[in-house]
N, C-alpha and C positions, 0 to 999 in steps of 0.2 A: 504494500500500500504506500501511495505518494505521501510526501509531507506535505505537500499541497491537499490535502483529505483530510477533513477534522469534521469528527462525528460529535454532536453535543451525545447528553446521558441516553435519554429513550431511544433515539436512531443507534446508539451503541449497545443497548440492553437490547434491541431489535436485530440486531448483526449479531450478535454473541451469540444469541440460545435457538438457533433456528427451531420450527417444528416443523412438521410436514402443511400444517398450513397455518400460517401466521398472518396477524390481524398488526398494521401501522394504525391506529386512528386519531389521529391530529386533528387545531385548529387550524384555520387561514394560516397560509406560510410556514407552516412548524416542519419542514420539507420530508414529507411526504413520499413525492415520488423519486424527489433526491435519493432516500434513503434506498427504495425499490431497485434504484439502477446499479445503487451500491452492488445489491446483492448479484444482480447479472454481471456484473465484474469481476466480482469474486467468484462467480459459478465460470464463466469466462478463463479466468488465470488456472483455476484449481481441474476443471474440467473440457481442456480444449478440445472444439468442433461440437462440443452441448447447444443442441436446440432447444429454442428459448421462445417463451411469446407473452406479449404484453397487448393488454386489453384496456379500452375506456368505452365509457358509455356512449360517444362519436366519435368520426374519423377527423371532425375537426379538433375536438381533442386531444389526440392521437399528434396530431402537428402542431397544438400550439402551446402542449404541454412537455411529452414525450420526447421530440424530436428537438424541444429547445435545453433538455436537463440531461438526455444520456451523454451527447457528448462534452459537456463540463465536467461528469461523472468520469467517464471515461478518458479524458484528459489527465485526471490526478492519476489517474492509474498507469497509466502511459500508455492508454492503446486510442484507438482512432476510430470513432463511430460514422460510419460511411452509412448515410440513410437516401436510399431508395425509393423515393414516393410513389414512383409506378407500378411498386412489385411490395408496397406495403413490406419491405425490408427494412432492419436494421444491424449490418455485419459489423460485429466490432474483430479490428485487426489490430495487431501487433506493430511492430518499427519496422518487420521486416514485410509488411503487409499479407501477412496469414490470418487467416478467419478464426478465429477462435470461438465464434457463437453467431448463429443466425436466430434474429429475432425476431418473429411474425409480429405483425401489430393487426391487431382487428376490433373491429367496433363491435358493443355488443348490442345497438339498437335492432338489431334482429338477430336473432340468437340462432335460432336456424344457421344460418350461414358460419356458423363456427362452424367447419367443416373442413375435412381433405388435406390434414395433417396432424404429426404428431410430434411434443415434445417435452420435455423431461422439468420443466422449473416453469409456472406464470406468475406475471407480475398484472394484476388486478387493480385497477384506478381508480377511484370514486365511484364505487359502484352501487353505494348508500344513495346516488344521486338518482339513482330509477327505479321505477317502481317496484313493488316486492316480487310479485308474480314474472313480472320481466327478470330481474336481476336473478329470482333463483333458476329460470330456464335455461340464462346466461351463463350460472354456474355448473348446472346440471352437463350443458354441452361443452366449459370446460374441461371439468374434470375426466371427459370421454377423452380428449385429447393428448391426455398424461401418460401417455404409453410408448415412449420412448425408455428401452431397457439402456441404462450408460456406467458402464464400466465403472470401478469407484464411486460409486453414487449407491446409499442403504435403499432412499428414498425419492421419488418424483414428491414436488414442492410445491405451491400457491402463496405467494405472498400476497395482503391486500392493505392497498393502503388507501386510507379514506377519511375525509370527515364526516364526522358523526350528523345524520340526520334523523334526530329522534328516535325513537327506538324502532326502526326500519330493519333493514336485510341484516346488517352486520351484526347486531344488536340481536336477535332472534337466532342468527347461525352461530356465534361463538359465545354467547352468554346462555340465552333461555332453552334452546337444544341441550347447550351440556349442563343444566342445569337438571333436566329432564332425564338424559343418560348418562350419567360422568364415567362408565368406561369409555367414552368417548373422547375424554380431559386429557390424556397424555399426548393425544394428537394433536392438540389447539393451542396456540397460543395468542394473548392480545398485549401491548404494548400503547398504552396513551399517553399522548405527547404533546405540551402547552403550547401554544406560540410563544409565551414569554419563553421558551427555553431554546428559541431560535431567534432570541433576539438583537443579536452582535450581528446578525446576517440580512437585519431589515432594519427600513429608515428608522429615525430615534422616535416618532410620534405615532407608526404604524399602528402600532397596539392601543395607546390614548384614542387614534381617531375610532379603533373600533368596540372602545368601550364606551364611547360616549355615542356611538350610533344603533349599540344596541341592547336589547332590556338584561335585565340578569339573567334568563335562562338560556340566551343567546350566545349571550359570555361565556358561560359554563361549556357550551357545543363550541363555539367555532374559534373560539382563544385557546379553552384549556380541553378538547377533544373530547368532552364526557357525555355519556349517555343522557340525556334530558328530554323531557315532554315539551314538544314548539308546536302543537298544534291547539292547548286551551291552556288554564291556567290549572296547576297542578295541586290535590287536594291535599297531599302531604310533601311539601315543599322543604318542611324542616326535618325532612327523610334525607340522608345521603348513605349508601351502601358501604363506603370505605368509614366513616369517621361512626357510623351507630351500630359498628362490627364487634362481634364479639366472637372467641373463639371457646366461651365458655361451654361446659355442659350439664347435663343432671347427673347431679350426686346421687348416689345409694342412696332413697327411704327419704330424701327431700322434699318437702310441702311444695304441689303442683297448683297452678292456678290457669285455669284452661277459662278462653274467651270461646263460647263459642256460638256458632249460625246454626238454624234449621232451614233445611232446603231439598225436598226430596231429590237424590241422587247429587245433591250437590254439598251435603254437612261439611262444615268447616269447625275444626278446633284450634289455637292455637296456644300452643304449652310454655307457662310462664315458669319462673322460681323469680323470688327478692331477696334478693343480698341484700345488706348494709342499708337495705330501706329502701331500696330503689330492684324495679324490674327488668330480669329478663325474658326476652321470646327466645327459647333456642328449639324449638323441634313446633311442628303441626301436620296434622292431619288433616288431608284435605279429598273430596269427591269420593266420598262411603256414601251408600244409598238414604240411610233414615237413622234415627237417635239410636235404635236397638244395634244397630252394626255399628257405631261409633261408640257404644259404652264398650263393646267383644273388643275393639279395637284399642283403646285405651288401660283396660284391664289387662289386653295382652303385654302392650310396649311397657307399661310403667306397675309389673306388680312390688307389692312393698311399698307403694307411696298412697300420700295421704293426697286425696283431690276434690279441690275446690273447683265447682263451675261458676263463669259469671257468661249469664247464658241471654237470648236475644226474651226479652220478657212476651214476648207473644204465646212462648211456648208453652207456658200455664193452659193456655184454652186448644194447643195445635196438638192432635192426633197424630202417632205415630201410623205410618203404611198399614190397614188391616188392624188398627190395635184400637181400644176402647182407653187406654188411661194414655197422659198428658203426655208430652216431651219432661216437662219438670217433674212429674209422677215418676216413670222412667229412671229419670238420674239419679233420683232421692234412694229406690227401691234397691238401686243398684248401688247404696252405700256412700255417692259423692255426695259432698254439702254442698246445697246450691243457695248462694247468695245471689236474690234478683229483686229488682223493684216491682212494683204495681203494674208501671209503662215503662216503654225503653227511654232515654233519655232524647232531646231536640239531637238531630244533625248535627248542627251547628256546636252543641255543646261535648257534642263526643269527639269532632274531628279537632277541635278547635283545643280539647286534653290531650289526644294523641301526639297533636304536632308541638306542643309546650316540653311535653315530656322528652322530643326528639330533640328540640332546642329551644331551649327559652330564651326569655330576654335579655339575662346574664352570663348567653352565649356558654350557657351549660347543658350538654347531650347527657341525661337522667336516664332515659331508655335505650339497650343497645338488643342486636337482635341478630343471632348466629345464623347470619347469611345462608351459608354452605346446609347448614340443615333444613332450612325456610325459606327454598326456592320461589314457592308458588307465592306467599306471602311476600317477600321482597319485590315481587316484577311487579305484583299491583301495588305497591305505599311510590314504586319510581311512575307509574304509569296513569292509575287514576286521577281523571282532570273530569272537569265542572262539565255540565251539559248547558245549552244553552239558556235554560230557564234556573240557573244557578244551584242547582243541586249536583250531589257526586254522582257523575255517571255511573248509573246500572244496566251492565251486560253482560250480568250471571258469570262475571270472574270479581268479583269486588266481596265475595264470601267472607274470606280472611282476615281482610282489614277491618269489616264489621265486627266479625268474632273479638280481633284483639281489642278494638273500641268498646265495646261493650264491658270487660273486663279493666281497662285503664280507666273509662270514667266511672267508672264505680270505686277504686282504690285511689285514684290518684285526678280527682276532678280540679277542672278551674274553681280557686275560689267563688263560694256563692251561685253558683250555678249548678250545682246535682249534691241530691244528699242521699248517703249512703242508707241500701238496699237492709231491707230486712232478710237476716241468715237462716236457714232452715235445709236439716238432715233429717227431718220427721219423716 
């Protein structure tokens, strides 16, 4: 590597640990596809005559991005990016002008047309910027394309480098998939990447002008690369996945405090413990059919503990599947204490506990919540936003975070607003 080549930290933490398919997600200028052509350079030097191919969402893309960064990339390097616009080629050569990587470039506005070759490493561009259904057709017919067998190579590769567009394609393939199946986690890799930390390589007021042009959840995506809600306004705001993380778990024979939903075929529990006076979420169960398979379920995962429900108060008058007695009948029968009110508490006054408890106004995070166990729960506190008549949108995934509502404003309400539930194992 030239001394003329200087990677800041994420584009180095991004060259370092390859995986077989690795995720760049930057804001505006935080170089992105800089870092991408790093890597066909170094697949270039380590593996000469490796077929290579690099994708955007247009072919003007293609030329106004691609064909302006390999060869500066490829300059630190010492080879020479000889690009082809008739033949959608990019051959980087040597001093002594030998090929050491032919690099298809193709657009993926139709995806079909990825077609009629094959090659062993792609470099993927913004591909957050189309739509979902497009973007994974796009991916589907790359990944057909990876069948280049090359010598010294374990593995064929896909780098993607992107800004983040809400929780869109990249967001859904390398988060809430392996979220879903984590034998799938040792293949994935993601890397976010600030613009402030490319910022020696842009004008001095770049990042001033684009924090003052745009709101705070804009900032968040397109300065410091992070997953955010840009299509409403977000009902747990004072939620962030890295700073209300906990790596905690359940103790032996620990006092559980389970928030939960009734919803046939859709029940939500979610499993608290309080340390030191303050709660955590680290485990739930979620999509069990009716309250009777949610108590089997519960009694399986956690025997030897003592468990509290703080349960959705409707469930006093709501019938289980086929059953004659309550949802609360049910819990009680079944030995949990259920601490619930008369009615459930206003919207307003549950969502408005939740998110005090994530961060209050003394910029103190009170509630932390072991991510890695509470998949389902974590994608809706980042994802649920307002509907247009100013309520939190319901579309039968928002189960979770009522569960856990239900449960924090009952233990931990805004002053003067909810008084606590009368307790009962009768």
């Amino acid at each position: 590597m030239q001394a003329t080549l200087k990677l800041n930290k994420p584009q180095f933490d991004f060259i370092s640990h390859p995986k077989k398919f690795s995720a760049f997600v930057g804001g505006y200028r935080s170089g992105k596809t800089f870092v991408g052509c790093v890597r066909m350079c170094i697949n270039a030097l380590e593996h000469p005559g490796i077929p290579q191919g690099y994708f955007a969402p247009t072919y003007p893309q293609i030329a106004d991005i691609f064909y302006d960064t390999m060869p500066v990339v490829a300059e630190a390097f010492g080879l020479f990016a000889d690009i082809v616009p008739s033949k959608k080629r990019v051959y980087l050569r040597d001093n002594r002008g030998r090929c050491l990587s032919t690099i298809v470039c193709k657009s993926m506005e139709h995806p079909h047309r990825i077609v009629g070759f094959n090659i062993a490493h792609a470099l993927v561009d913004e591909i957050d910027c189309m739509p979902i259904k497009k973007a994974d057709s796009a991916w589907k017919k790359i990944i057909a394309r990876m069948s280049t067998v090359w010598p010294g190579r374990d593995m064929n590769t896909i780098d993607v480098t992107t800004t983040p567009e809400g929780f869109n394609w990249v967001y859904r393939k390398f988060v809430k998939e392996l979220a879903a199946n984590p034998s799938q986690r040792p293949l994935y890799g993601i890397v976010h990447a600030s613009t402030r930390q490319n910022a020696k390589n842009l004008p001095k007021d770049y990042i001033k002008s684009l924090k003052e042009s745009y709101p705070a959840n804009l900032v968040d995506a397109y300065i410091d690369g992070l997953f955010v809600n840009l299509t409403s306004g977000s009902v747990y705001p004072s939620f962030c996945r890295k700073q209300n993380h906990t790596d905690a778990t359940i103790r032996p024979g620990e006092q559980l405090h389970v928030g939960m939903d009734f919803n046939i075929n859709r029940m939500a529990a979610t499993i608290h413990v309080v340390r030191d006076g303050l709660p955590m979420l680290l485990e739930e169960a979620t999509g069990l059919f009716d309250t009777p398979a949610m108590i089997v379920e519960l009694k399986r995962r956690f025997p030897g503990h003592s468990i509290t429900v703080y349960p959705d108060a409707s469930g006093k008058n709501r019938k289980s599947v086929n059953g004659s007695e309550s949802d609360h009948s049910l819990l009680r029968a079944a030995g949990f204490m259920v601490m619930v009110n008369p009615s459930n508490p206003m919207v307003r006054d549950r969502v408005l506990a939740v998110n005090a408890m994530f961060l209050n106004i003394e910029q103190k995070r009170r509630y932390l919540v072991n991510t890695d166990n509470c998949p389902v729960t974590t994608q809706v506190l980042e994802q649920q936003a307002y509907s247009e008549n100013g309520e939190p949108n319901k579309d039968g995934t928002e189960d979770p975070v009522d569960a856990l509502g239900y449960f924090i404003v009952q233990r931990f309400p805004i002053a003067g607003s909810y008084t606590l539930a009368n307790v009962s194992n009768q």
